[in-house]
N, C-alpha and C positions, 0 to 999 in steps of 0.2 A: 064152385071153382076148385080145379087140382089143389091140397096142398102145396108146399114148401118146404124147404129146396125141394129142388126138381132134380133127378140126377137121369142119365143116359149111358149108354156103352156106343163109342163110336170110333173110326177108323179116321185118325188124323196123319197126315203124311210124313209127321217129324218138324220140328221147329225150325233146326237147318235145312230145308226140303227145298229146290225150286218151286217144286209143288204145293206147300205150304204158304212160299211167298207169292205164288199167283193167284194162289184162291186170297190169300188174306188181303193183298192190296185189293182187288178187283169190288172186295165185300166190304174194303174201307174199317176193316177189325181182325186182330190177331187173337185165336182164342186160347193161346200160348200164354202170351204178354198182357192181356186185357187193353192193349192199346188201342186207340183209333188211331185208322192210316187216310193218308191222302189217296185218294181217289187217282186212276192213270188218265195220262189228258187223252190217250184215244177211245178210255171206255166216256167222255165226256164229250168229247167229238162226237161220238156216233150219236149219243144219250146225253143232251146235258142233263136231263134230273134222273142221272146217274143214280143217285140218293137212295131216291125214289124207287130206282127199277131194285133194285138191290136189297131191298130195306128186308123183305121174309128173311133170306136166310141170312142175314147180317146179325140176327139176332141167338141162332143158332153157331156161328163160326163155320168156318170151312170145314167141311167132315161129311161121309159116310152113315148110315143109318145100320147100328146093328141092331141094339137094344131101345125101343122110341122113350123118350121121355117119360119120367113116371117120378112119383112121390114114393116114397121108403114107407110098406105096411109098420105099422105100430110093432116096437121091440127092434125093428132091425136099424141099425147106424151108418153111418157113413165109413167107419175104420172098418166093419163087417165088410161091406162091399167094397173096399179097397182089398181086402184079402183076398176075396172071391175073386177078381179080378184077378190078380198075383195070380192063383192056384190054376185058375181056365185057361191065364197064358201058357201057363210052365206046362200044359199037358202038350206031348208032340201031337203036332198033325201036319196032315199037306199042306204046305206054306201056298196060297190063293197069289196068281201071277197073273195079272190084265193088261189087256191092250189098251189101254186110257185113248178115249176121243174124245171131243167135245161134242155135244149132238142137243138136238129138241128130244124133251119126253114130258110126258102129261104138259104139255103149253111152255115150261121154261127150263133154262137150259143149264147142263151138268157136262159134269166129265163124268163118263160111265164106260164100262167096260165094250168093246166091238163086237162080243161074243161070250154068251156063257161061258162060266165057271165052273162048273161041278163044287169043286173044290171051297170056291167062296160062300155058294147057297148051303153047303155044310156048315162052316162057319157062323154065317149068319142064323141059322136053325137053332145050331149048339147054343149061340146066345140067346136067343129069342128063349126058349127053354130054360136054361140053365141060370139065370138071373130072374126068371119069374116069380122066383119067391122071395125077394126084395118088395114087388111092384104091391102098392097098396090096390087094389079096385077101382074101377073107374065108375064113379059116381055119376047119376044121371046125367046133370049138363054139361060132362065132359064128354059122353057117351053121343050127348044131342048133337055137339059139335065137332062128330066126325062124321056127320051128316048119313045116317046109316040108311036109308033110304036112296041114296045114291050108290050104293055099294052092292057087289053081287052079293050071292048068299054064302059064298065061302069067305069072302071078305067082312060079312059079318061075323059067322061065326069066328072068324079069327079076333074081329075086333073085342068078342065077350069074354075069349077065354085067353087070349093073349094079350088084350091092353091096345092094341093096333092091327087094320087092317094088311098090312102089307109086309107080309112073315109067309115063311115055307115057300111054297109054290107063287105065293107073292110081291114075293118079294124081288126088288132091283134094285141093284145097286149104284147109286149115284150119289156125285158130290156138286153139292147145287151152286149153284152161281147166280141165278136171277131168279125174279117174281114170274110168276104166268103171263106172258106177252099176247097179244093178239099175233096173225100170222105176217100183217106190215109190219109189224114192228120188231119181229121175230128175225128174219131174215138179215137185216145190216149189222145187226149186234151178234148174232152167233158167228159172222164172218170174220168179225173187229173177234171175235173171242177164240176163234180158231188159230186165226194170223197170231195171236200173241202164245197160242198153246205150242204152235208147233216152233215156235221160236225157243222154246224151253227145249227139244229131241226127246223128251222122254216117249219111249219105241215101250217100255215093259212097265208097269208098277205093279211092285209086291204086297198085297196087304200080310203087312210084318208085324204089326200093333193092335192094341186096343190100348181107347184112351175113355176114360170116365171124366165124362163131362157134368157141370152142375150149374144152376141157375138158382137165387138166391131169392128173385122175387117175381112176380110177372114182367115186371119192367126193366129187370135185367136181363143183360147176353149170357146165356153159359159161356162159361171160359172152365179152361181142361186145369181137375185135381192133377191128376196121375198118367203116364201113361204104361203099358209093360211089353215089350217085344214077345213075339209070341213066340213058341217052342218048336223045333222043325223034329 
């Protein structure tokens, strides 16, 4: 089993966000606040064991995947990674600007961008790289359970030398909202989750941030150390 904490690089939308209050209610946790939220009565309408459809990424918070979960190799600390962070914000680069939809990908549903980014899969690279020498190694049964055998062969190799299959060319970017659905049940809840998206107008989102997230034990949620606006 990974050790503990667990720590992450991920793109949170801001505490005061629309964005941040529609992912966090719909997931029933704020991973700002550490609170749990009441559930909306239309995602309870459509799904009453809302709970349920919800529960994976509930335990992750609302966010973005730069950097996937990892244990801190032996020597390095959590204040070290809080500075690295600092410093990879404060470098300029092309501030990453998406067209935010709600959609189906791999079985369940996110807000993800309408169209490539150049700009973003830079980003998420520089991370993927540039914090890799925090990540301790991933040891056999965490190795097993990313089911490598299902994975193409560049998808493994990314899973040996990067810790996670879905880096570089892998990589998508998305901020999850539900568990894997079958295709019935897929359909009335991405509609109930559209209606409530576009009730928000957000037309652009900037990925402007990186937030270092941590998890304390298996049976906890990460909830966000830090967050630092990144450098244009």
């Amino acid at each position: 089993m990974t050790g503990f904490p667990r720590y992450a690089i991920y793109f949170a939308a801001g505490s005061d966000s629309a964005l941040s209050r529609f992912g966090a209610e719909l997931l029933g946790y704020d991973a700002y606040s550490g609170n749990e939220l009441a559930f909306p009565a239309d995602a309870l309408r459509v799904a009453p064991d809302w709970r349920d459809v919800s529960a994976d990424p509930r335990k992750y918070g609302f966010h973005a995947t730069l950097k996937a979960p990892m244990a801190l190799v032996s020597g390095r600390t959590e204040a070290e990674m809080m500075a690295a962070c600092a410093a990879f914000a404060g470098r300029p680069r092309p501030l990453p600007v998406i067209r935010p939809v709600v959609d189906s990908i791999s079985g369940f549903i996110a807000v993800i961008p309408a169209e490539p980014v150049e700009a973003l899969q830079q980003l998420a690279a520089d991370c993927a790289r540039d914090f890799d020498s925090f990540r301790a190694a991933l040891s056999a049964d965490d190795r097993a359970r990313r089911k490598p055998e299902k994975l193409s062969e560049r998808q493994r190799d990314y899973l040996d030398r990067w810790g996670y299959p879905y880096v570089m060319e892998e990589f998508r970017f998305h901020m999850t909202l539900t568990g894997r659905l079958d295709a019935e049940r897929r359909g009335p809840i991405l509609d109930m989750l559209r209606t409530r998206f576009a009730a928000l107008g957000i037309e652009t989102l900037a990925i402007d941030r990186i937030a270092l997230f941590r998890q304390d034990d298996a049976s906890a949620r990460f909830h966000i150390v830090d967050e630092w606006p990144l450098a244009r």
